[in-house]
C-alpha positions in Angstrom: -2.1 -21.9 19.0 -3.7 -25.3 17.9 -0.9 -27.0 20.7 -2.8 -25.0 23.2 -5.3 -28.1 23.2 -2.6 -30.5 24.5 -0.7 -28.3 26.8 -3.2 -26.0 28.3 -2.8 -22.1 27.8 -0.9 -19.4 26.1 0.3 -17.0 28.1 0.4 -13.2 26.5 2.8 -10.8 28.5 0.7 -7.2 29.0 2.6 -4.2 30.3 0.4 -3.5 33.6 -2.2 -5.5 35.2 -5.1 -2.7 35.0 -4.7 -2.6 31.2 -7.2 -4.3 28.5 -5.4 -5.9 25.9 -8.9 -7.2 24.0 -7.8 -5.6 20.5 -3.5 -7.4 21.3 -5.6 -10.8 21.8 -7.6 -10.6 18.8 -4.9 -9.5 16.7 -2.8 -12.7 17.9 -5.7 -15.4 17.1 -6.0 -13.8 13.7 -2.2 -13.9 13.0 -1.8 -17.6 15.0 -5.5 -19.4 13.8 -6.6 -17.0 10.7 -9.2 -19.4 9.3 -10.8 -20.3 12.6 -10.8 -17.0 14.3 -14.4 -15.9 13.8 -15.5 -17.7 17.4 -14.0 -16.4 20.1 -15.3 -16.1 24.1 -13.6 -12.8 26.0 -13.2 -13.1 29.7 -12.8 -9.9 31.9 -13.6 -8.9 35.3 -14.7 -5.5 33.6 -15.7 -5.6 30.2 -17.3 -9.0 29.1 -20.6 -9.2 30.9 -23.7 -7.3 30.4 -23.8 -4.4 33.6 -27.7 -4.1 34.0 -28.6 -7.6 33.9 -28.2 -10.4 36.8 -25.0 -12.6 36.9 -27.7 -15.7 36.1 -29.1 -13.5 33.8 -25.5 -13.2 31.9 -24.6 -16.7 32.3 -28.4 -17.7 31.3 -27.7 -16.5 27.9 -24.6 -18.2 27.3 -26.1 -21.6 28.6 -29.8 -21.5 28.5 -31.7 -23.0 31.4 -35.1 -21.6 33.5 -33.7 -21.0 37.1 -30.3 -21.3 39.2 -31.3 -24.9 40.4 -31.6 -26.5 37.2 -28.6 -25.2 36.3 -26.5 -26.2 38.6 -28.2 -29.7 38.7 -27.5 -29.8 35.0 -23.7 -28.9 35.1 -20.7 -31.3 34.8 -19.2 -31.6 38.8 -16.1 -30.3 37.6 -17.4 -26.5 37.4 -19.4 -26.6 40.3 -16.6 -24.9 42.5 -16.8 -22.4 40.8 -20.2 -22.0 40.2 -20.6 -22.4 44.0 -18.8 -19.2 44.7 -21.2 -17.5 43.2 -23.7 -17.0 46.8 -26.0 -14.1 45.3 -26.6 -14.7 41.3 -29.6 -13.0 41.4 -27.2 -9.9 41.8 -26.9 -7.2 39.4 -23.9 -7.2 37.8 -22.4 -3.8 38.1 -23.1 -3.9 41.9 -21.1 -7.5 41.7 -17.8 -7.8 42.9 -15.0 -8.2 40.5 -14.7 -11.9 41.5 -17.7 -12.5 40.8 -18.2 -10.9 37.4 -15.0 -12.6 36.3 -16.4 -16.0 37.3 -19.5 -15.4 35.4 -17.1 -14.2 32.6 -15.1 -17.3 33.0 -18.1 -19.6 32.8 -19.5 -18.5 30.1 -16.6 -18.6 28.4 -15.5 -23.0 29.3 -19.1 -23.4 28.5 -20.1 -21.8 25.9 -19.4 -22.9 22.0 -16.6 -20.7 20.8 -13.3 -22.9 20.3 -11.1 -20.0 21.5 -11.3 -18.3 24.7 -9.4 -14.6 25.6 -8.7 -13.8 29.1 -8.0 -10.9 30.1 -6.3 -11.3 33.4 -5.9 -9.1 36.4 -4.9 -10.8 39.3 -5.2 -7.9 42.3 -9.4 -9.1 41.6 -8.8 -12.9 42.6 -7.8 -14.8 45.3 -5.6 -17.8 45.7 -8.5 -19.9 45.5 -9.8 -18.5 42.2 -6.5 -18.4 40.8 -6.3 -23.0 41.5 -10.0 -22.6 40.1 -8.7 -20.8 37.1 -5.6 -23.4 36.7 -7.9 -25.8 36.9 -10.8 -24.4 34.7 -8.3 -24.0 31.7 -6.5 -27.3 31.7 -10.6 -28.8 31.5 -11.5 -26.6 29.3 -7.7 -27.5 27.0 -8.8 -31.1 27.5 -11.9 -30.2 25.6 -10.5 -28.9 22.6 -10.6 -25.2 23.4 -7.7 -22.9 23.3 -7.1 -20.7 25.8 -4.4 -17.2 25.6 -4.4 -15.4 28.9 -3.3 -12.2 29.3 -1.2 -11.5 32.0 1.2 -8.9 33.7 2.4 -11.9 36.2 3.3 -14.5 33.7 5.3 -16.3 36.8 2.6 -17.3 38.1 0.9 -19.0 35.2 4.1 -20.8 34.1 2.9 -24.3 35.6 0.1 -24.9 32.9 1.8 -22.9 30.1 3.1 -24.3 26.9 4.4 -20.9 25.6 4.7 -17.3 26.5 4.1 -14.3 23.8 5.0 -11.0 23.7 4.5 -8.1 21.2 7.3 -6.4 20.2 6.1 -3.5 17.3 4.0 -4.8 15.4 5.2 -8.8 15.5 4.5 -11.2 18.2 7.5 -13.3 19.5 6.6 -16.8 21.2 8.6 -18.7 23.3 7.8 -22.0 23.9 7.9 -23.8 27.6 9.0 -27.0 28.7 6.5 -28.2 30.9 8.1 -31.2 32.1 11.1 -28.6 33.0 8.5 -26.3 34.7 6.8 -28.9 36.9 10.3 -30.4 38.5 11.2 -26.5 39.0 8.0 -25.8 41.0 7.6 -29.3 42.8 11.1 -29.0 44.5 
């Protein structure tokens, strides 16, 4: 999982898109990165954040900061897109969409300390736009020496910024690695 830095994620194969693999996820960062495994970010549309308290309130305790403004005056330009999605922060989370809380989920996540982030993907929740934002997100975050395993029951569409796919079979986790350079010719033609 340490190649994940160079290549951009790992993509974890899940039998249906409504299921929550967090315990599949953990188990494969403590079988792939035993010794570092202690720090770990989990992003869900459903699970990760805090449901009584604000989505600025969530992402405030990840990242610190005293209002919205100074936040986003603060932040790097390349996560502003996403942060700009955000039009209501002040929004209580479990009356947020599940867009929303999985941007929250995802920010905290890219910028928060822990080396390893765990997403757990369900695509019917994002749009096409959120799913380039995503793409986009994990290849910065890669770049910035975090690894990133995504959990996904639509692999195909993750392929272009994959270095290798894994699935569980038993109790053993099979990896097959990508050619990216393969991949990319395949999807720009």
């Amino acid at each position: 999982m340490d190649k994940q830095k160079n290549f951009g994620l790992c993509l974890y194969q899940k039998d249906k898109k409504e299921a929550l693999v967090l315990k599949d996820l953990l188990q494969l960062l403590r079988t792939y990165a035993p010794t570092k495994a202690s720090s770990f970010a989990y992003v869900s549309s459903e699970s990760s954040l805090l449901p009584n308290l604000t989505l600025w309130e969530n992402l405030k305790l990840e990242t610190g900061g005293t209002d919205w403004s100074e936040f986003k005056n603060g932040l790097n330009p390349e996560w502003l897109s996403l942060v700009n999605l955000l039009q209501a922060p002040d929004l209580i989370t479990h009356k947020s969409s599940p867009w929303e809380k999985f941007a929250v989920s995802l920010l905290k996540g890219v910028l928060g300390p822990s080396r390893h982030i765990l997403i757990d993907m369900n695509e019917d929740h994002l749009s096409t736009f959120m799913v380039r934002a995503l793409k986009k997100a994990c290849c910065q975050a890669a770049s910035t020496d975090k690894s990133i395993t995504l959990a996904s029951a639509s692999s195909a569409l993750w392929l272009d910024c994959a270095h290798s796919i894994v699935k569980r079979n038993g109790y053993e986790f099979i990896t097959e690695e990508l050619n990216i350079e393969l991949l990319t010719r395949h999807w720009a033609a």
